[in-house]
MARBAVEX-555465 format. One record per atom (N, C-alpha, C): residue in three letters; atom name; x, y, z. Coordinates in nm, 2 decimals, padded with zeros to 4 digits. Layout:
BEGIN
  type  atom      c1      c2      c3
   ALA    CA       X       Y       Z
...
***
This chain:
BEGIN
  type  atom      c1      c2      c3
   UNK     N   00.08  -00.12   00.00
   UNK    CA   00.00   00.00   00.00
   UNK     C   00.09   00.12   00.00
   UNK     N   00.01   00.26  -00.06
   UNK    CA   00.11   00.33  -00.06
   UNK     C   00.07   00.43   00.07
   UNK     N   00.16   00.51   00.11
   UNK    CA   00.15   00.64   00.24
   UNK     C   00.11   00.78   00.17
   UNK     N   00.02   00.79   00.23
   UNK    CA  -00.07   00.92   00.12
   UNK     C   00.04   01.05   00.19
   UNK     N   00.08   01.17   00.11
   UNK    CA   00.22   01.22   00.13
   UNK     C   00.33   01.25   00.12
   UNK     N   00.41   01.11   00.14
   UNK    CA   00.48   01.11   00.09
   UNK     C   00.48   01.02  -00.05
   UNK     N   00.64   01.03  -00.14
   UNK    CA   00.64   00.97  -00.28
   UNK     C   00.66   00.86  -00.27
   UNK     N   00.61   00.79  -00.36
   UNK    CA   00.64   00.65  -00.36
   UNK     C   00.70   00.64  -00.48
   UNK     N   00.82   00.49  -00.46
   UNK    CA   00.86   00.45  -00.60
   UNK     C   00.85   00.32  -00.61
   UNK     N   00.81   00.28  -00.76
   UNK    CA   00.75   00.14  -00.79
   UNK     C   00.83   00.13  -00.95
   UNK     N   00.93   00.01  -00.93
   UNK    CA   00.95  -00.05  -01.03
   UNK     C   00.86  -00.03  -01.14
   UNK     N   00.89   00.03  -01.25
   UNK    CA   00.78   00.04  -01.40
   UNK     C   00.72  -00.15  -01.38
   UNK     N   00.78  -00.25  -01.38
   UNK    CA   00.76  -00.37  -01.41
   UNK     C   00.65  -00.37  -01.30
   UNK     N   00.64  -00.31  -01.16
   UNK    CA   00.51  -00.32  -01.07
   UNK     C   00.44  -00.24  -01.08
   UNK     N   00.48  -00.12  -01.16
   UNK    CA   00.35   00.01  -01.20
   UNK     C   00.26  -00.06  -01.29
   UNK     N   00.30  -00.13  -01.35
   UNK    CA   00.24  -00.20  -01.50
   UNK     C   00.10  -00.25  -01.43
   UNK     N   00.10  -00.33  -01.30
   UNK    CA   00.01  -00.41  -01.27
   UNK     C  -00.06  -00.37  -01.18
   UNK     N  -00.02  -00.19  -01.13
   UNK    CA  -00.10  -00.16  -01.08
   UNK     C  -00.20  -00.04  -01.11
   UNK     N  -00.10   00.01  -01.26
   UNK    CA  -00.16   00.14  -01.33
   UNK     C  -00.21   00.08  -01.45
   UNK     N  -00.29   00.03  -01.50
   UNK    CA  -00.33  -00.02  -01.69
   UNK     C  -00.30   00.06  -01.76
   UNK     N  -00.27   00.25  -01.75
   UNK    CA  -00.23   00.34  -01.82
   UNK     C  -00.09   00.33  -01.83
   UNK     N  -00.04   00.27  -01.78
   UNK    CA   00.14   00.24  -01.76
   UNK     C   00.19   00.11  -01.81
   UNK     N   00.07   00.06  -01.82
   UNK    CA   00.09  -00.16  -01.90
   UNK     C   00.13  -00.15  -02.06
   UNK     N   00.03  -00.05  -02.13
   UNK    CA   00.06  -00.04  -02.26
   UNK     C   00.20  -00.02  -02.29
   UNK     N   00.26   00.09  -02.22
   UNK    CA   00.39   00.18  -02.26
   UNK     C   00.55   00.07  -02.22
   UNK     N   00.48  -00.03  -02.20
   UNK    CA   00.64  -00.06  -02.15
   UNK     C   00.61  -00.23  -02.16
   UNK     N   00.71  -00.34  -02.18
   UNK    CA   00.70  -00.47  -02.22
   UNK     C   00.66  -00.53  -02.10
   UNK     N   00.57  -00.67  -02.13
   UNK    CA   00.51  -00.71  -01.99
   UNK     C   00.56  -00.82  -02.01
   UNK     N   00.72  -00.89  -02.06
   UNK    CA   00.78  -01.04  -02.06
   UNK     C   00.82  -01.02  -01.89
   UNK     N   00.76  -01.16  -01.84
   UNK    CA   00.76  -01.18  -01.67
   UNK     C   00.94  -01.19  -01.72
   UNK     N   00.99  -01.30  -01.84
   UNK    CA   01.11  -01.32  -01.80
   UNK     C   01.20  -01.22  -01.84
   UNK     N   01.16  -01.09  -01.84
   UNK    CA   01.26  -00.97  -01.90
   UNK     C   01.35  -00.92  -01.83
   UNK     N   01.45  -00.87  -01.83
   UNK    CA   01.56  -00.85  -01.73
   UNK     C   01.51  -00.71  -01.61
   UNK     N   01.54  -00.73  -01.54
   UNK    CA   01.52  -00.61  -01.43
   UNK     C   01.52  -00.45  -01.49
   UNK     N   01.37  -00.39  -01.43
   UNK    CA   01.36  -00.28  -01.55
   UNK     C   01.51  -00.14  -01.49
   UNK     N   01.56  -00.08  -01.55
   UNK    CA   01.65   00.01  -01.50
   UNK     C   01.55   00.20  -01.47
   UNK     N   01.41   00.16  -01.47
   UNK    CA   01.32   00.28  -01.50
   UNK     C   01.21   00.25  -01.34
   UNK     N   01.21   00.32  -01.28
   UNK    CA   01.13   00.36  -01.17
   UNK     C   01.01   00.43  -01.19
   UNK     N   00.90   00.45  -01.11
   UNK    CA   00.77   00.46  -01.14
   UNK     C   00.82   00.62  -01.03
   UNK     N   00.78   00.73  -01.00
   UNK    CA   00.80   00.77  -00.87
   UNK     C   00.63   00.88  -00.81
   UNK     N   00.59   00.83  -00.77
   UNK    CA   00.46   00.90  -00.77
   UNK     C   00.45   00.95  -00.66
   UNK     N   00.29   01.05  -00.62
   UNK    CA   00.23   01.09  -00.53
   UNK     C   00.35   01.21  -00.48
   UNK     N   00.41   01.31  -00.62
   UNK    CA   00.48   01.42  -00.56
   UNK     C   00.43   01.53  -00.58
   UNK     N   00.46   01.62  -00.53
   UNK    CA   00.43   01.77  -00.50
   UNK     C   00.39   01.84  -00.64
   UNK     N   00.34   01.88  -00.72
   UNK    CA   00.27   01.98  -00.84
   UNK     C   00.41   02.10  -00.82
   UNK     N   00.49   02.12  -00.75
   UNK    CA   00.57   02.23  -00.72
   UNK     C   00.71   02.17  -00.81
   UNK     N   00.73   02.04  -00.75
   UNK    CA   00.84   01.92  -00.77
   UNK     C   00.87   02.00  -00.90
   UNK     N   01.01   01.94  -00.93
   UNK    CA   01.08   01.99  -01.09
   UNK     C   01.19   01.85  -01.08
   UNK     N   01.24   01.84  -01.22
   UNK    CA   01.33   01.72  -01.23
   UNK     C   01.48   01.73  -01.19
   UNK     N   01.49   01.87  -01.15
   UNK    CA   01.64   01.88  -01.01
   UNK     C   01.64   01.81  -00.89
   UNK     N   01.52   01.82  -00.89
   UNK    CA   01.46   01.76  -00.71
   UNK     C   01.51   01.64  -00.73
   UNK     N   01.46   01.55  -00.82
   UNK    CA   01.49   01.45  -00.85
   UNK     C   01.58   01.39  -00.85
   UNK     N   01.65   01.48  -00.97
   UNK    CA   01.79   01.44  -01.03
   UNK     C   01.86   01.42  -00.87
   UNK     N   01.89   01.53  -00.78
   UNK    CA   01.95   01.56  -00.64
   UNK     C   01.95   01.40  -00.56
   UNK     N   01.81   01.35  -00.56
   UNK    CA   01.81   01.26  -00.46
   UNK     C   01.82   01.12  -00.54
   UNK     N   01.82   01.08  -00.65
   UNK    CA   01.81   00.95  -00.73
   UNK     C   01.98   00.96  -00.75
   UNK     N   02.03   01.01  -00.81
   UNK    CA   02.15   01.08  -00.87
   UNK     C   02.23   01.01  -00.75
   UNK     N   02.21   01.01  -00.60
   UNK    CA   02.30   00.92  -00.50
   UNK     C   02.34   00.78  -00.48
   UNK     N   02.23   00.71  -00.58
   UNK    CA   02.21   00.60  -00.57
   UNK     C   02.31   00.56  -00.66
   UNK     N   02.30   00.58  -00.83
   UNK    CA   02.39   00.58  -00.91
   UNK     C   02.36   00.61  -01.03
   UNK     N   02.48   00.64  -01.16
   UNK    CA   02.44   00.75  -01.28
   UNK     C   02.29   00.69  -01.32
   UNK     N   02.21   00.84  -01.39
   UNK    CA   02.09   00.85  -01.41
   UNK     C   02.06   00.87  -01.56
   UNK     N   02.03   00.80  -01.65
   UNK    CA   02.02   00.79  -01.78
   UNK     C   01.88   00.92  -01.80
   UNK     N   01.79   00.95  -01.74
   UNK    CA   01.69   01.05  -01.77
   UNK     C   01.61   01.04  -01.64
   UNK     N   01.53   01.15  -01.62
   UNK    CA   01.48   01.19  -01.53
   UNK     C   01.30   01.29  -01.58
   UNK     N   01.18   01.22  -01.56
   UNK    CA   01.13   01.28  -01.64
   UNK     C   00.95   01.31  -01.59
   UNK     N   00.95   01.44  -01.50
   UNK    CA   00.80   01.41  -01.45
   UNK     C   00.73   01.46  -01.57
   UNK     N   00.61   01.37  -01.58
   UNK    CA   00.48   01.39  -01.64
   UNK     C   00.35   01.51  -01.63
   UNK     N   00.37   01.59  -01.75
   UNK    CA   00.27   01.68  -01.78
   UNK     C   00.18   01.69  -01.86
   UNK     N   00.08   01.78  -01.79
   UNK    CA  -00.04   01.77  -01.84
   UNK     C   00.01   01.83  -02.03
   UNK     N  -00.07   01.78  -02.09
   UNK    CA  -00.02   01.87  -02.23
   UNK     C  -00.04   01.99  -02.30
   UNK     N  -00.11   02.04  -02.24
   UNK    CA  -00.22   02.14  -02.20
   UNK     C  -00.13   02.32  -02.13
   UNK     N  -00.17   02.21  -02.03
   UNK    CA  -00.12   02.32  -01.94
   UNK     C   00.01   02.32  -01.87
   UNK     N   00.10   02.17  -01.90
   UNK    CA   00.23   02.19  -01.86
   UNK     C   00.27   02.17  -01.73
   UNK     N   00.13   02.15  -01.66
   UNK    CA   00.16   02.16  -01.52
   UNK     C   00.17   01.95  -01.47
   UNK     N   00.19   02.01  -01.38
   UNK    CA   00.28   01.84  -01.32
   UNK     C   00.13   01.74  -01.27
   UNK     N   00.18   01.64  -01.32
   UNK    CA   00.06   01.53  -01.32
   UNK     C   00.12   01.45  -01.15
   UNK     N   00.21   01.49  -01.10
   UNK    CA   00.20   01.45  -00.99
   UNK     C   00.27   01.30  -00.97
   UNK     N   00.33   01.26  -01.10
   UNK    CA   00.43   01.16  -01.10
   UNK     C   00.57   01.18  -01.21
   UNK     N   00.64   01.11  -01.20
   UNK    CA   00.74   01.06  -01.31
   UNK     C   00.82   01.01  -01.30
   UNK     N   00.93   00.94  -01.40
   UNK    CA   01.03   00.78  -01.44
   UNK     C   01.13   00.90  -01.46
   UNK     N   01.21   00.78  -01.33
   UNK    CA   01.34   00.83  -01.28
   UNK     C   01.41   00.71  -01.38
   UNK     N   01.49   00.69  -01.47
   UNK    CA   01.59   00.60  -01.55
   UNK     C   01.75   00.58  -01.49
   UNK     N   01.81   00.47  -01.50
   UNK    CA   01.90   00.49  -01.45
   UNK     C   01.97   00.42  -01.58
   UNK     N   02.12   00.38  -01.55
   UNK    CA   02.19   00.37  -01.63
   UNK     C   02.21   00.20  -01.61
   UNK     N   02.20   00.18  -01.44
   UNK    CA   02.22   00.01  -01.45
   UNK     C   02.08  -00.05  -01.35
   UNK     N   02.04  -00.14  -01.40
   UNK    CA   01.93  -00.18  -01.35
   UNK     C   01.93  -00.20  -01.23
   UNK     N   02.07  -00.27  -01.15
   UNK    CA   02.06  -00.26  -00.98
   UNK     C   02.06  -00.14  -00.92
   UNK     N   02.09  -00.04  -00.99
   UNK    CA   02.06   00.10  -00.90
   UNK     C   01.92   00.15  -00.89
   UNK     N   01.83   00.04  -01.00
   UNK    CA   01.70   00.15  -01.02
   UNK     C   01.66   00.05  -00.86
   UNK     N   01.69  -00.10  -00.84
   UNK    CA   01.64  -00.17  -00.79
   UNK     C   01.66  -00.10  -00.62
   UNK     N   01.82  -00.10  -00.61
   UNK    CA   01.85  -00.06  -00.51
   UNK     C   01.75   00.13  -00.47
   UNK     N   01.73   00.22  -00.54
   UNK    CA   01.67   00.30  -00.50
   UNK     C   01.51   00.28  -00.48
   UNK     N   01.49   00.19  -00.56
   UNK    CA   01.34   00.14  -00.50
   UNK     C   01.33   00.12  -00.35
   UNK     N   01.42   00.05  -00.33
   UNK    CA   01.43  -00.04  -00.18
   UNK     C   01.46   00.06  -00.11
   UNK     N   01.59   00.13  -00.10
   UNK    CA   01.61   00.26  -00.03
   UNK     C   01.55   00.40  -00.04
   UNK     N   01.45   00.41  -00.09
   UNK    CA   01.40   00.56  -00.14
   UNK     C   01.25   00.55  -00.11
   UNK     N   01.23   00.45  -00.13
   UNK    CA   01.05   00.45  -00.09
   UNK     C   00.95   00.49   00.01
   UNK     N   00.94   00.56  -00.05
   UNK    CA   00.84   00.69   00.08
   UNK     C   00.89   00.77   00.15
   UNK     N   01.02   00.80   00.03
   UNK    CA   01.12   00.92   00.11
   UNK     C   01.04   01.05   00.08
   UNK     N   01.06   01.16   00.19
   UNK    CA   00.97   01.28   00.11
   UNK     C   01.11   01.35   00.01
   UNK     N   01.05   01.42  -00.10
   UNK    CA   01.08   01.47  -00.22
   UNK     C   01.01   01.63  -00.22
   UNK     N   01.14   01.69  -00.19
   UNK    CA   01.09   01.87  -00.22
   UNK     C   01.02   01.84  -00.13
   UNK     N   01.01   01.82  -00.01
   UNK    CA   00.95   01.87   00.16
   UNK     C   00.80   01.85   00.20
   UNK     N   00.77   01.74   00.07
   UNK    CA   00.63   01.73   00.08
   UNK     C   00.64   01.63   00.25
   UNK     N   00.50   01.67   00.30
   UNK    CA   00.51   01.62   00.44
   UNK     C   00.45   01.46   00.38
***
């Protein structure tokens, strides 16, 4: 379950099964290698992708960094795929980062 608040991050391979809008965009082989792309949700509308870069960036190099906007209006949908360069870093920041607050959200 997630903690309403703070951000959560979910492996893309477990956003798939729990967002249907997120199953299309990304391969659903069970036997596919470990995804190197993180889900990171429930962040602040203020959030920008420095915030991000700052706290993902620790774990290890970050192939892209990218919150989701409306198209419209540009404004923050309130999630985005943090990419990394090697798949155990996206794993390891899952594990370690999960429900960390991001930009001071309480």
């Amino acid at each position: 379950s997630l903690e309403v608040g703070r951000s959560s991050i979910i492996p893309t391979k477990k956003a798939k099964e729990l967002m249907p809008a997120i199953a299309n965009q990304a391969t659903s082989s069970e036997d596919a290698p470990r995804s190197r792309s993180l889900w990171v949700g429930e962040l602040g509308f203020d959030t920008e992708e420095a915030s991000l870069v700052s706290v993902f960036q620790q774990i290890g190099p970050l192939e892209s960094v990218r919150i989701c906007r409306d198209g419209k209006t540009k404004r923050s949908l309130g999630y985005a795929y943090v990419n990394f360069q090697r798949s155990e870093d996206a794993h390891r920041a899952a594990e370690e980062l999960n429900f960390r607050k991001i930009n001071g959200k309480p």
